[in-house]
C-alpha positions in Angstrom: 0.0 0.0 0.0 1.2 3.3 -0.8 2.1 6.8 1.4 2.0 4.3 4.6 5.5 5.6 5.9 5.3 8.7 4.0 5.6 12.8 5.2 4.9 15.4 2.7 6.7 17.4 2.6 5.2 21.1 1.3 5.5 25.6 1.7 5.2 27.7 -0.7 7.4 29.7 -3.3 10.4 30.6 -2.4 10.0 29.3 0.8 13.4 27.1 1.0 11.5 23.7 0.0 14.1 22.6 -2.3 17.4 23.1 0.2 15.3 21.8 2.5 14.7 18.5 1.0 18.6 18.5 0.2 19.1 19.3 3.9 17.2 16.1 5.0 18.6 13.7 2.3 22.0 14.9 3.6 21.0 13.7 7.0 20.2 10.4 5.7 16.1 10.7 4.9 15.0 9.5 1.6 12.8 12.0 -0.3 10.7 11.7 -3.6 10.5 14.7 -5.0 7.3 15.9 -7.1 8.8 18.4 -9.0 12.0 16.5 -10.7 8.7 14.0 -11.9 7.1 16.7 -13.5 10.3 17.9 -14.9 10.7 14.8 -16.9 7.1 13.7 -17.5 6.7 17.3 -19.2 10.3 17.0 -21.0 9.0 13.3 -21.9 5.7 15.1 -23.2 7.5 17.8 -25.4 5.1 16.9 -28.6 2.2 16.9 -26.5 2.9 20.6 -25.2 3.8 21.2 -28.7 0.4 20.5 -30.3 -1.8 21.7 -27.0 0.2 25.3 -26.6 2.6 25.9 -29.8 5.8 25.0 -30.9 7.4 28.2 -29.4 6.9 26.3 -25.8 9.5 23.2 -27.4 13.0 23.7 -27.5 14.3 20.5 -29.7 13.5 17.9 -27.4 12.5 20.0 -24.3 10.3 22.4 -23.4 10.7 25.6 -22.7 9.5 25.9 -18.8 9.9 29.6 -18.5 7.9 30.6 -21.8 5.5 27.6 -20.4 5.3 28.8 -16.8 4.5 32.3 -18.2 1.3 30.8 -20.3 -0.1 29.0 -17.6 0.2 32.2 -15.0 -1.8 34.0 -17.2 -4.4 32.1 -18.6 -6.7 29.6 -16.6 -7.5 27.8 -19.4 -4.5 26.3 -20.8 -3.3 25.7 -16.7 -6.2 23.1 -16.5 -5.2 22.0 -19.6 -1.8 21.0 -18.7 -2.6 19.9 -14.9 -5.3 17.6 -16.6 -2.9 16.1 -18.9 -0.1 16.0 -16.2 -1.4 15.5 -12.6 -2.8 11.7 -13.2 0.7 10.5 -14.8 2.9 12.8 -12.1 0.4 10.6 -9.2 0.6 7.4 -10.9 4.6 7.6 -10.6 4.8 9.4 -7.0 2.8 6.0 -6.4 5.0 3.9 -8.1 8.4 5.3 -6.0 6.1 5.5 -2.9 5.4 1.4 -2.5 9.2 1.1 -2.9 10.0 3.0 -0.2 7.2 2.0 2.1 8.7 -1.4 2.2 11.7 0.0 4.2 9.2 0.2 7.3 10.8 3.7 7.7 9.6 7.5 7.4 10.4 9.1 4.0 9.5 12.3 2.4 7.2 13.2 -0.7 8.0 16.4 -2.0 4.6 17.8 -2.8 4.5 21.8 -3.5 0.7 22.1 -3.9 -0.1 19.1 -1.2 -2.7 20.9 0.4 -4.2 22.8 -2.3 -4.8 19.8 -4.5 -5.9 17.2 -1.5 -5.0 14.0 -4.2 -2.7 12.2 -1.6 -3.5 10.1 1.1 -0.9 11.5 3.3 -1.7 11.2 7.0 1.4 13.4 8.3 2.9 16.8 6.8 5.9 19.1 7.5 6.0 22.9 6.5 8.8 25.0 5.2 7.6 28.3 6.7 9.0 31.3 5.8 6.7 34.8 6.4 5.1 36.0 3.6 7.2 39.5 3.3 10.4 37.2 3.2 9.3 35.3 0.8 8.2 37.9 -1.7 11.5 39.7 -0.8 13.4 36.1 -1.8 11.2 35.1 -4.7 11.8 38.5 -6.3 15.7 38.1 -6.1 15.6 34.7 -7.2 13.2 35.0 -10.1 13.7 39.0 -11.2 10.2 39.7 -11.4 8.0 43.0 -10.9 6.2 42.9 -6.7 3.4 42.5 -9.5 4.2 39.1 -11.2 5.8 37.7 -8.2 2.5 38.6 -5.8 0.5 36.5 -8.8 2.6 33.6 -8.5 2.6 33.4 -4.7 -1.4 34.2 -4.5 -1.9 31.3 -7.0 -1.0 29.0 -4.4 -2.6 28.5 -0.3 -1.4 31.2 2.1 1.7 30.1 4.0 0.3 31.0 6.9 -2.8 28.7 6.2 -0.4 26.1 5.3 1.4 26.5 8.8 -1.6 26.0 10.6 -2.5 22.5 9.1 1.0 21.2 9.1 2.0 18.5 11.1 5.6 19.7 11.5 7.3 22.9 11.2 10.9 23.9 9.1 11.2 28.0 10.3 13.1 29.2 7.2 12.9 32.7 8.0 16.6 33.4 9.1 20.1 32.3 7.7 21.5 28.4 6.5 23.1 28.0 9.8 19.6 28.2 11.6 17.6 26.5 8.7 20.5 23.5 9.2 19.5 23.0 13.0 15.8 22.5 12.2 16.1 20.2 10.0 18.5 18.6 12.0 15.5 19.2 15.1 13.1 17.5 12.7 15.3 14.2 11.3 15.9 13.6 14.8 11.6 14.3 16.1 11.2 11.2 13.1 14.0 9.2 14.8 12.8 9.4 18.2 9.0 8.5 17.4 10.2 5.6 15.2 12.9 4.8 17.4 15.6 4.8 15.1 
C-alpha cells in the first residue's frame, strides 16, 4: 500500500523547499521529490505541449518551462489543460516510487508543493517549510527577477503560507540564515528518529 510511511513534505514559493529536502537527504532521509517527476514527464511530453500550446513552448527535445510557466500564470484555461494532462501521470509515478520505499518500514518524504491545495494524496502526516510572507516575496523576487506584481501572482496562486502552517503537522522555520535552517532540519530528522525509534 502506498504513502503508509510517508511525510509530505510542502511551503510555498520561495520558501526554502528545495534546500530543504537536500538538507534532509544529507541527513540520511530518503525524499521523492514531485517536481523533478514533473520535470521529466513534461520533457517526456515535449510533442504533447507542442500541439496543445505551440511550438514556441519546445526547444528541440525539451520544453521551454519559462515561456511555459508564463502561459499557464496568465491564462486559466490552458493551466487546466496542462494539470489535466499531467497530474494523473505525475500521481501514478509518486505511487510507483512511494510502495518502494514504504517497504523500508521507515519514514520518508514526498515532495509535494501544492499538497494541500490539490488534497489528491493520502498522506496522513505533513511538515511545512515556513518562511513569512514579506520574506518570501523579498526572496522570490531576487531569485526570479520579477516585478512585486508578477511575483504577488505567483505566490497568491497557491494557499497562504500562513494557512499552510496552521494545518501542518511539522514545522521547518526558514525565515533566518543556512546556519539556523541547518539545526531545524537537523530538530526534525531527529523528532522522526525518536517517534520511530531509530
Amino acid at each position: 500500500m502506498a504513502y503508509e510511511y510517508a511525510i509530505a513534505l510542502t511551503g510555498g514559493i520561495a520558501t526554502g523547499k528545495s534546500t530543504v529536502a537536500s538538507l534532509l537527504a544529507l541527513n540520511g532521509m530518503r525524499v521523492i521529490d514531485a517536481d523533478t517527476i514533473s520535470h521529466e514527464i513534461l520533457d517526456d511530453s515535449y510533442q504533447w505541449v507542442q500541439e496543445s500550446f505551440g511550438k514556441e513552448y519546445v526547444d528541440g527535445v525539451k520544453v521551454d518551462r519559462a515561456k511555459l510557466g508564463k502561459k499557464i500564470f496568465s491564462d486559466a484555461t490552458a493551466k487546466k489543460t496542462l494539470e489535466a494532462y499531467l497530474h494523473p501521470k505525475i500521481e501514478a509515478e509518486i505511487e510507483k516510487r512511494s510502495e518502494k520505499q514504504d517497504r523500508f518500514q521507515f519514514p520518508y518524504l514526498i515532495d509535494i508543493p501544492l499538497f494541500f491545495e490539490n488534497a489528491r494524496y493520502d498522506i496522513k502526516e505533513s511538515v511545512v517549510v515556513y518562511t513569512p510572507a514579506d520574506i518570501q516575496l523579498e526572496r522570490f523576487m531576487k531569485r526570479n527577477g520579477y516585478s512585486v506584481e508578477e511575483s504577488l501572482r505567483r505566490i497568491g496562486s497557491q494557499m497562504p503560507i500562513d494557512e499552510k502552517r496552521e494545518k501542518a503537522t511539522w514545522i521547518i522555520d526558514n525565515s533566518k540564515d543556512l546556519k539556523h535552517l541547518q539545526n531545524e532540519v537537523e530538530a526534525f530528522v531527529e523528532k522522526i528518529k525518536r517517534i520511530y525509534k531509530r
